[in-house]
PyMOL Python script that loads the backbone (N, CA, C, O; Angstrom):
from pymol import cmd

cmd.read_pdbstr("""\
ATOM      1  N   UNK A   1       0.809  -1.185   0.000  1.00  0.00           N
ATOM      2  CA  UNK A   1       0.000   0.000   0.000  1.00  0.00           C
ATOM      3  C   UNK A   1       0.861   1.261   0.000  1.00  0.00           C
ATOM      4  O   UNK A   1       0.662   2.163  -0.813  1.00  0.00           O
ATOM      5  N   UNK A   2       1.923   1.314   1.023  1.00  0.00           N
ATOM      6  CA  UNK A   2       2.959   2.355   0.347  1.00  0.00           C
ATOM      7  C   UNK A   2       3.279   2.867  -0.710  1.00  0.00           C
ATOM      8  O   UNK A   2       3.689   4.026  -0.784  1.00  0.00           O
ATOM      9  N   UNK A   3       3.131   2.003  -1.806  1.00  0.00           N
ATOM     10  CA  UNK A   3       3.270   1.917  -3.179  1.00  0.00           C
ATOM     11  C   UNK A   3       2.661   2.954  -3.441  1.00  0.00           C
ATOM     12  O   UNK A   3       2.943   4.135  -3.643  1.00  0.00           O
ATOM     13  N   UNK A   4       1.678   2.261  -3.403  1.00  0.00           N
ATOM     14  CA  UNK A   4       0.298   2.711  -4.297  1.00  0.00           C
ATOM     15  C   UNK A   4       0.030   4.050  -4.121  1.00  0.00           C
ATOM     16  O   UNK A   4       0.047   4.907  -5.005  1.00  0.00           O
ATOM     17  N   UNK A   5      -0.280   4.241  -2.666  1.00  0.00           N
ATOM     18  CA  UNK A   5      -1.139   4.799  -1.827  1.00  0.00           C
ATOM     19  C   UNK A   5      -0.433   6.204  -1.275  1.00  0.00           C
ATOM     20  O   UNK A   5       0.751   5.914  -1.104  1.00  0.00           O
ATOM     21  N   UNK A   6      -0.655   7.662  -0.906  1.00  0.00           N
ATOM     22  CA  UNK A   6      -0.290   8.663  -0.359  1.00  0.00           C
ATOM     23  C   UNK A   6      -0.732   8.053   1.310  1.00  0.00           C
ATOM     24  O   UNK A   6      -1.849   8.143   1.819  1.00  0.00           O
ATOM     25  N   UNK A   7       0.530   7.416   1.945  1.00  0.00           N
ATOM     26  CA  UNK A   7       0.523   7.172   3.099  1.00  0.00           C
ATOM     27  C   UNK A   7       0.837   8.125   4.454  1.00  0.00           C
ATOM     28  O   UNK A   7       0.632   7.779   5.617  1.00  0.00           O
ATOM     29  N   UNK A   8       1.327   9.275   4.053  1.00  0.00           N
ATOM     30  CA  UNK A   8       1.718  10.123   4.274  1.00  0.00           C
ATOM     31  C   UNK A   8       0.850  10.496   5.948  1.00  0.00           C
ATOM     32  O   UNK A   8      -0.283  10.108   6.232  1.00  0.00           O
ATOM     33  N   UNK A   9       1.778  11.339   6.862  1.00  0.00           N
ATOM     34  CA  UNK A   9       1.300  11.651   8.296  1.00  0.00           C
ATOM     35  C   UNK A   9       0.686  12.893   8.020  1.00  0.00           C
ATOM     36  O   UNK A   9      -0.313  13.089   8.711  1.00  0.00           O
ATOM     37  N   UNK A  10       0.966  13.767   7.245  1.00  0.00           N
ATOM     38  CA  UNK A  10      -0.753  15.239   6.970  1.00  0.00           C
ATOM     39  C   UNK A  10       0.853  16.026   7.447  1.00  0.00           C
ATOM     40  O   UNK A  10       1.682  16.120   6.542  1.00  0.00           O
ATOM     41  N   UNK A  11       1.167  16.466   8.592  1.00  0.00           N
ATOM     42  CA  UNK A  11       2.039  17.687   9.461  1.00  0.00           C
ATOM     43  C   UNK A  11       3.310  16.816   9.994  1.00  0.00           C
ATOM     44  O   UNK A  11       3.218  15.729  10.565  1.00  0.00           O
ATOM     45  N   UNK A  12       4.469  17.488   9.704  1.00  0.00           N
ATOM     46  CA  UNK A  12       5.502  17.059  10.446  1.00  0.00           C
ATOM     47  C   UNK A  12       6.386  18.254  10.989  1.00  0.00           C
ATOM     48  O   UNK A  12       6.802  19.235  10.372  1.00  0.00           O
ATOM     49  N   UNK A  13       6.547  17.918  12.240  1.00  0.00           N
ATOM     50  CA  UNK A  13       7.410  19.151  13.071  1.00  0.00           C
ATOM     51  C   UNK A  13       8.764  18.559  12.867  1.00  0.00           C
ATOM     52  O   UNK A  13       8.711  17.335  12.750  1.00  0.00           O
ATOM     53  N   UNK A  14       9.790  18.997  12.801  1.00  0.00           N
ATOM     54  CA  UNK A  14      10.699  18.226  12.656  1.00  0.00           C
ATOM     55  C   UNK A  14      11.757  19.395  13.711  1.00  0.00           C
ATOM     56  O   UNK A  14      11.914  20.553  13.323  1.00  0.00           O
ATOM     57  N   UNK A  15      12.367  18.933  14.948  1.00  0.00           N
ATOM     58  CA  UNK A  15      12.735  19.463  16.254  1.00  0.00           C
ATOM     59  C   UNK A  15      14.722  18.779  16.723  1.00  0.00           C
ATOM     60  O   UNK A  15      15.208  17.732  16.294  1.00  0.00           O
ATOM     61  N   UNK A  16      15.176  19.436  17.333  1.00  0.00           N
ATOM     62  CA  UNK A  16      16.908  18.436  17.517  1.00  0.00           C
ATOM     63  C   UNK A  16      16.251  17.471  18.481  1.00  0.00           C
ATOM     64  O   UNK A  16      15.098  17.429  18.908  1.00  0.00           O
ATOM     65  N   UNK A  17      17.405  16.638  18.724  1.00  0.00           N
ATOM     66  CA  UNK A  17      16.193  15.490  19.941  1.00  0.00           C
ATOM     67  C   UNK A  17      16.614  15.987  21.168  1.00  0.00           C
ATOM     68  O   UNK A  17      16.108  15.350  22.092  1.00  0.00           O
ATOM     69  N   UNK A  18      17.497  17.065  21.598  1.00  0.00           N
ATOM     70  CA  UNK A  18      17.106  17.574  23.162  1.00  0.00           C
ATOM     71  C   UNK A  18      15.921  18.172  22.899  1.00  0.00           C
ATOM     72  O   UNK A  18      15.275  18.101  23.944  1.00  0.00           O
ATOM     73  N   UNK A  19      15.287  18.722  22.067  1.00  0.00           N
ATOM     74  CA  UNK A  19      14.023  19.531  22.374  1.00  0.00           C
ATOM     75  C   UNK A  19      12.709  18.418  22.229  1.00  0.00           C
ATOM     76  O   UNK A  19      11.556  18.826  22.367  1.00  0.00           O
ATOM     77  N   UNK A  20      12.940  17.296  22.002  1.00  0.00           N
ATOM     78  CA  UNK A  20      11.989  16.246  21.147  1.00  0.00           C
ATOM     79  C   UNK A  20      10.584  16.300  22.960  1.00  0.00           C
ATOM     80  O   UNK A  20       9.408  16.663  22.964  1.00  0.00           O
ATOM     81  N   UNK A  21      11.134  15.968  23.726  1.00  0.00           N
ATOM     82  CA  UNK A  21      10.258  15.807  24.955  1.00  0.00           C
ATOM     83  C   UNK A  21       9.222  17.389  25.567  1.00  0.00           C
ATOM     84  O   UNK A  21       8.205  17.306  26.254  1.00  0.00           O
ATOM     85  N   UNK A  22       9.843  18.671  25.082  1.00  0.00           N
ATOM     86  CA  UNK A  22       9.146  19.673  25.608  1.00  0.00           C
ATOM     87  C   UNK A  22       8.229  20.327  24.306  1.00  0.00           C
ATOM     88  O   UNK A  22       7.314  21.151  24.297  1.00  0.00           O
ATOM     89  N   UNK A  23       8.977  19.497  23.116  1.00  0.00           N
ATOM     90  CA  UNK A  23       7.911  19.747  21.878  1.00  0.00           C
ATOM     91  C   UNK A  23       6.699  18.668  21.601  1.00  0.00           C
ATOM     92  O   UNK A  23       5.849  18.900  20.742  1.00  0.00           O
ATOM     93  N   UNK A  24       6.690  17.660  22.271  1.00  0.00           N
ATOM     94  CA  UNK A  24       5.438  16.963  22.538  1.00  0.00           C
ATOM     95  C   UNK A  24       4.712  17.133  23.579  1.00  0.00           C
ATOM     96  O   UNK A  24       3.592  16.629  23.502  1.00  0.00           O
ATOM     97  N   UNK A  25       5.066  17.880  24.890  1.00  0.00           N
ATOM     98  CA  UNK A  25       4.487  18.811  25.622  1.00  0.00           C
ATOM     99  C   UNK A  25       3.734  19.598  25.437  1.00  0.00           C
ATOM    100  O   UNK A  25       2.621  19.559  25.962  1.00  0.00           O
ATOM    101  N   UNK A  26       4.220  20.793  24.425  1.00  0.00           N
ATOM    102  CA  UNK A  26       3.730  21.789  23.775  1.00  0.00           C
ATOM    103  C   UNK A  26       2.585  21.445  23.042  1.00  0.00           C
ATOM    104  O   UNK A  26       1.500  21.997  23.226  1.00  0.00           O
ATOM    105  N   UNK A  27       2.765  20.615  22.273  1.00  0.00           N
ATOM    106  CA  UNK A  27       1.669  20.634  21.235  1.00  0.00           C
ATOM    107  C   UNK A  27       0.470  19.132  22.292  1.00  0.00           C
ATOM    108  O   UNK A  27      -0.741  19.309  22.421  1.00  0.00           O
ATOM    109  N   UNK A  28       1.036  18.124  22.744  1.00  0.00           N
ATOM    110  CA  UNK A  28       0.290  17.763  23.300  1.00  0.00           C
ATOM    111  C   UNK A  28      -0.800  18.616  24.277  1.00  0.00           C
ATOM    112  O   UNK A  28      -1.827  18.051  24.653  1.00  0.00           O
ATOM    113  N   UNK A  29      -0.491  20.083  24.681  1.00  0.00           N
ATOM    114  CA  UNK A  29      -1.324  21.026  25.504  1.00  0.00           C
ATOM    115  C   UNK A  29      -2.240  21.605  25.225  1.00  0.00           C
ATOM    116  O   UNK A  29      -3.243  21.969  25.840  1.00  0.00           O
ATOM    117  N   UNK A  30      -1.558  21.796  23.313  1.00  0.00           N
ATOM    118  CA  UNK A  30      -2.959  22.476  22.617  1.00  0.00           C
ATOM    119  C   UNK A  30      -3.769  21.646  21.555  1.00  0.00           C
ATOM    120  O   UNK A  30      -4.217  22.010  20.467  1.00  0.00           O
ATOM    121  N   UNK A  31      -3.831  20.313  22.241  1.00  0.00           N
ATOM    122  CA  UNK A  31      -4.631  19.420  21.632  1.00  0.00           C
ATOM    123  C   UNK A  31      -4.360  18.272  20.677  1.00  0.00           C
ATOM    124  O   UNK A  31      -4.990  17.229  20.505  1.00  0.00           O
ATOM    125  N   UNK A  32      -3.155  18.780  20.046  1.00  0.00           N
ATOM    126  CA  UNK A  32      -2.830  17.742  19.114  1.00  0.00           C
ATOM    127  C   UNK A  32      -2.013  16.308  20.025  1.00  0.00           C
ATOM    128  O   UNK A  32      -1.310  16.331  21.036  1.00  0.00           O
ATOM    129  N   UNK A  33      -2.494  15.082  19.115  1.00  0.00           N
ATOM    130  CA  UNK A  33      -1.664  14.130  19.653  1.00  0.00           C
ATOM    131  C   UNK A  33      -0.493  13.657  18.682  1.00  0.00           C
ATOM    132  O   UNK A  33      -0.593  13.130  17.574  1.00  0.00           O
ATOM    133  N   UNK A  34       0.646  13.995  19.412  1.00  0.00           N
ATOM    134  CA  UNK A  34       1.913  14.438  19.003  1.00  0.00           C
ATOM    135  C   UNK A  34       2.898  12.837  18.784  1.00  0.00           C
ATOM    136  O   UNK A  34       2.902  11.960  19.649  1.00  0.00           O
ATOM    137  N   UNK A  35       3.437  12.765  17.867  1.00  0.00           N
ATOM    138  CA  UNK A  35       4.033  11.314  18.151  1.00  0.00           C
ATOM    139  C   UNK A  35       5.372  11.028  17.507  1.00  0.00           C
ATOM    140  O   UNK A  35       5.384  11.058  16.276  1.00  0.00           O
ATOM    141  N   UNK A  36       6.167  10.835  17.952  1.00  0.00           N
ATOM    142  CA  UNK A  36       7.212  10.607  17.524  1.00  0.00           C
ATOM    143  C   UNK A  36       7.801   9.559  16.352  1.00  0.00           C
ATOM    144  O   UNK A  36       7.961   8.388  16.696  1.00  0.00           O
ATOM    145  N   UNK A  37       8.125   9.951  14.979  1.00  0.00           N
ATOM    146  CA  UNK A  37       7.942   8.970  13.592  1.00  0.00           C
ATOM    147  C   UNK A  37       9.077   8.566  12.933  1.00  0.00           C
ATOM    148  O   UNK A  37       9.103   7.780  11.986  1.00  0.00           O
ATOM    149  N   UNK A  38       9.995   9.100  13.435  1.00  0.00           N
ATOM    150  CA  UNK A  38      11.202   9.182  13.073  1.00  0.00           C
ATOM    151  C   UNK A  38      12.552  10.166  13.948  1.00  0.00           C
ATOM    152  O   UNK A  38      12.673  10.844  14.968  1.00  0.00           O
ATOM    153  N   UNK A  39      13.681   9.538  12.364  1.00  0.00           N
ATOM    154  CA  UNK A  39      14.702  10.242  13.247  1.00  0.00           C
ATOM    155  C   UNK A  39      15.866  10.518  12.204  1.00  0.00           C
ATOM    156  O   UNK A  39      16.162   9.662  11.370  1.00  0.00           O
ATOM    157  N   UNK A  40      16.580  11.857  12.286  1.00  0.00           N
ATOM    158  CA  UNK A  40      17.558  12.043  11.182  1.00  0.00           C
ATOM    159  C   UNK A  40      18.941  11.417  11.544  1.00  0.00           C
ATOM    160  O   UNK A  40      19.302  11.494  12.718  1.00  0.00           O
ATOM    161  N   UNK A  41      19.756  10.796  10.612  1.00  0.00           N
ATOM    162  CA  UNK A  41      20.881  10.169  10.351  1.00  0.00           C
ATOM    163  C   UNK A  41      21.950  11.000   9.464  1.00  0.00           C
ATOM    164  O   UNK A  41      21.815  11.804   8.542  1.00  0.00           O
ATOM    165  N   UNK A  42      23.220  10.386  10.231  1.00  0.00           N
ATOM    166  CA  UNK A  42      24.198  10.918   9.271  1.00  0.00           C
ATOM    167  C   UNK A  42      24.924  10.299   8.044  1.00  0.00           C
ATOM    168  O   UNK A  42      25.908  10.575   7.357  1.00  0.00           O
ATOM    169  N   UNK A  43      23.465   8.818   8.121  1.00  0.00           N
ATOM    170  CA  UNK A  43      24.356   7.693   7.073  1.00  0.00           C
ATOM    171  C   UNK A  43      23.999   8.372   5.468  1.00  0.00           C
ATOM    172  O   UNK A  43      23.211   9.232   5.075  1.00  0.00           O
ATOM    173  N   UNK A  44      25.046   7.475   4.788  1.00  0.00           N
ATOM    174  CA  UNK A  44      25.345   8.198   3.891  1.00  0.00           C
ATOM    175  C   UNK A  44      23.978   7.721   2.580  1.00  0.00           C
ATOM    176  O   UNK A  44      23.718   8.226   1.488  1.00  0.00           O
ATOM    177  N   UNK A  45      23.460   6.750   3.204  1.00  0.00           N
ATOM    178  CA  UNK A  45      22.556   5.917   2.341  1.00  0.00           C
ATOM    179  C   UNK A  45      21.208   7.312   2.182  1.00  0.00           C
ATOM    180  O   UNK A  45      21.073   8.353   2.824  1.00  0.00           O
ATOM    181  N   UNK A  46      20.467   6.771   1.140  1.00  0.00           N
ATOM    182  CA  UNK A  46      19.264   7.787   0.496  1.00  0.00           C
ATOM    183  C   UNK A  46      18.251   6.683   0.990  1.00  0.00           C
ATOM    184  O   UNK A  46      17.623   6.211   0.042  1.00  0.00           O
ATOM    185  N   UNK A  47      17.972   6.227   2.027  1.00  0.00           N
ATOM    186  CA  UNK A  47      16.955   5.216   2.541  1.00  0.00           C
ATOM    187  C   UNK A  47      16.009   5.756   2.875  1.00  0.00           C
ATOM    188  O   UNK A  47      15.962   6.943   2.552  1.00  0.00           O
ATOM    189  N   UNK A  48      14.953   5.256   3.569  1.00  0.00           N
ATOM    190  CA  UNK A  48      13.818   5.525   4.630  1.00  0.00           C
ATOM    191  C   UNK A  48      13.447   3.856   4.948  1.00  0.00           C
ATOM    192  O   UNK A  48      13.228   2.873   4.240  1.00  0.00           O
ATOM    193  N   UNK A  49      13.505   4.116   6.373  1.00  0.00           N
ATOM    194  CA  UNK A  49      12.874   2.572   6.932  1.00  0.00           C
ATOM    195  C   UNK A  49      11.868   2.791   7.831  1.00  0.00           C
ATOM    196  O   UNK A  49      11.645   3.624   8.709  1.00  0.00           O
ATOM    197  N   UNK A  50      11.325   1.842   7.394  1.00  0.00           N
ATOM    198  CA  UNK A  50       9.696   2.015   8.458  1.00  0.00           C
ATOM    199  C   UNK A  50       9.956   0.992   9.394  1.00  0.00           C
ATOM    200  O   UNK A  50       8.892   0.376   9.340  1.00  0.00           O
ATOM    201  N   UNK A  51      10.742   0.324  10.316  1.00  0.00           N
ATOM    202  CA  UNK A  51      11.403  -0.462  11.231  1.00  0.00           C
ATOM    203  C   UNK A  51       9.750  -1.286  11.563  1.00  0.00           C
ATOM    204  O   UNK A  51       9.521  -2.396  11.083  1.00  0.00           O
ATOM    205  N   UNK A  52       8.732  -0.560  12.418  1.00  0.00           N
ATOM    206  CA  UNK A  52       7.622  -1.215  12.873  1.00  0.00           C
ATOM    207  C   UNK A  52       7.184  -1.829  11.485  1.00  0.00           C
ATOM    208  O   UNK A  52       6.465  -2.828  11.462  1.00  0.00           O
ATOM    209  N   UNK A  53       7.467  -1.440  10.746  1.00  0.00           N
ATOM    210  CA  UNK A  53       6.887  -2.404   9.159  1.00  0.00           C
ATOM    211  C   UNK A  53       7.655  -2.934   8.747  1.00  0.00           C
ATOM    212  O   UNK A  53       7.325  -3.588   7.757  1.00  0.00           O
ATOM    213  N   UNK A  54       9.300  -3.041   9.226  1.00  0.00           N
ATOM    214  CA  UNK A  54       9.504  -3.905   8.232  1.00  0.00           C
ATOM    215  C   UNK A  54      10.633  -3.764   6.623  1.00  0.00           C
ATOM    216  O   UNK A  54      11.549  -4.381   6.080  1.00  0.00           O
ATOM    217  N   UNK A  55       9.656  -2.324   6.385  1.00  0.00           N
ATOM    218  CA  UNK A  55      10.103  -1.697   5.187  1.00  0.00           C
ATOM    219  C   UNK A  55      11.143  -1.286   5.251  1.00  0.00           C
ATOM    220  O   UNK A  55      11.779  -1.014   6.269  1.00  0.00           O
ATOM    221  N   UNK A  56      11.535  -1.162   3.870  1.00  0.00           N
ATOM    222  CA  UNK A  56      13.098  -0.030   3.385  1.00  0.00           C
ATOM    223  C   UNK A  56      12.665   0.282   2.222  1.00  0.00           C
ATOM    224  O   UNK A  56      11.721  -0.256   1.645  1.00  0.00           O
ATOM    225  N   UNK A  57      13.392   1.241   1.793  1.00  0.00           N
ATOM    226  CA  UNK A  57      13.395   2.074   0.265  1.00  0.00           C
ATOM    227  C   UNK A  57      14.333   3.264   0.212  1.00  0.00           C
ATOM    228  O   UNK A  57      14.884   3.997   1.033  1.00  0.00           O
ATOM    229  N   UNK A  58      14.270   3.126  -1.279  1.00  0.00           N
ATOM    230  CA  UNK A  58      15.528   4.478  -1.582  1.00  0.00           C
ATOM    231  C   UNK A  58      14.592   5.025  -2.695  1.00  0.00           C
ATOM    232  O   UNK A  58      13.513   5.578  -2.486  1.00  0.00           O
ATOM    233  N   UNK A  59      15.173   4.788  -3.941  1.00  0.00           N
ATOM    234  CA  UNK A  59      14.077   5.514  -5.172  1.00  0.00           C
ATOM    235  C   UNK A  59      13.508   5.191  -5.838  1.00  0.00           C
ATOM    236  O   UNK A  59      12.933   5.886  -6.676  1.00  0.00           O
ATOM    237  N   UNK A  60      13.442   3.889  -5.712  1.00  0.00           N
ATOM    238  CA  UNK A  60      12.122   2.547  -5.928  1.00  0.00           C
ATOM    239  C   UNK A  60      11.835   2.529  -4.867  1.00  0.00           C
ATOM    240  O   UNK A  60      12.182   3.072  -3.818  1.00  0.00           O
ATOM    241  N   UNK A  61      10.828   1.527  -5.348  1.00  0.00           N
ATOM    242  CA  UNK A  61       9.654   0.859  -3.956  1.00  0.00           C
ATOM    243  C   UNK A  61      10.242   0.609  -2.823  1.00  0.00           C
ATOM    244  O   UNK A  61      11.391   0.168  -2.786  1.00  0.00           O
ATOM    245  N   UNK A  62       9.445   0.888  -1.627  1.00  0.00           N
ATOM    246  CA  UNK A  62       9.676  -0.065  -0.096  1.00  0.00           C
ATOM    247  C   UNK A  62       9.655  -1.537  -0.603  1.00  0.00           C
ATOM    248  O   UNK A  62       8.918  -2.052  -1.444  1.00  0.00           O
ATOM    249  N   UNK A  63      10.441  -1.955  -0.026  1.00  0.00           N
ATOM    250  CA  UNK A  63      10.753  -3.716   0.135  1.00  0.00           C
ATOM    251  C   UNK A  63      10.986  -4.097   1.485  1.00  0.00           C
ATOM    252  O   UNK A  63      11.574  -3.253   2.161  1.00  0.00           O
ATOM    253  N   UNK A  64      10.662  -5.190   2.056  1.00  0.00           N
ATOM    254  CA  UNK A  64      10.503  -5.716   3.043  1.00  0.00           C
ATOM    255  C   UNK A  64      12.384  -5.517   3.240  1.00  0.00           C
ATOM    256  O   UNK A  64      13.258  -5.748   2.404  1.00  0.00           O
ATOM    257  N   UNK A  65      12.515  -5.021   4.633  1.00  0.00           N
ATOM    258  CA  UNK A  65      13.939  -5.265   5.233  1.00  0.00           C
ATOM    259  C   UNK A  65      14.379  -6.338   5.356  1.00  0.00           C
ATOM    260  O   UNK A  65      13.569  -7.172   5.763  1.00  0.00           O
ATOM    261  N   UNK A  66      15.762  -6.810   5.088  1.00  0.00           N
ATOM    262  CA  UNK A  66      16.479  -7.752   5.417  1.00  0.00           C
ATOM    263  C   UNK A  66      17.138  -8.180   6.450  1.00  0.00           C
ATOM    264  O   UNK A  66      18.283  -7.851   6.138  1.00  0.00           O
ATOM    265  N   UNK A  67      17.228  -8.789   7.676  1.00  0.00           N
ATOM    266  CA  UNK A  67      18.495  -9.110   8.584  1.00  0.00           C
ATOM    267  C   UNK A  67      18.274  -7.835   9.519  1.00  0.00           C
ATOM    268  O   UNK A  67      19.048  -7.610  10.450  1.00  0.00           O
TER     269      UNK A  67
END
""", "prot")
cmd.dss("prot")
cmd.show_as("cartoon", "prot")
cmd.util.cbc("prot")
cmd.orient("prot")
């Protein structure tokens, strides 16, 4: 369905991770439920992994992770 599909989260805040705990504070106060989806790397790879799924991808399709 990744494929296919605009799977997409709608809003992303994107914060350093000392601030990651007082910026889900914040927005958890004014209603939104705030959740943590990720995380930036310094690897050199053009990936995205969805770890709870499983997935990987670069500039083709997600494919199931290996190992």
């Amino acid at each position: 369905m990744f494929s296919v599909f605009n799977m997409g989260v709608g809003f992303c805040v994107v914060v350093a991770e000392k601030d990651a705990a007082r910026s889900l504070e914040v927005l958890g106060a004014h209603g939104v439920d705030p959740r943590v989806i990720g995380r930036a790397t310094a690897e050199h790879k053009k990936e995205v992994r969805l770890a709870q799924l499983g997935l990987i991808g670069g500039k083709e399709r997600l494919r199931p992770e290996r190992g």
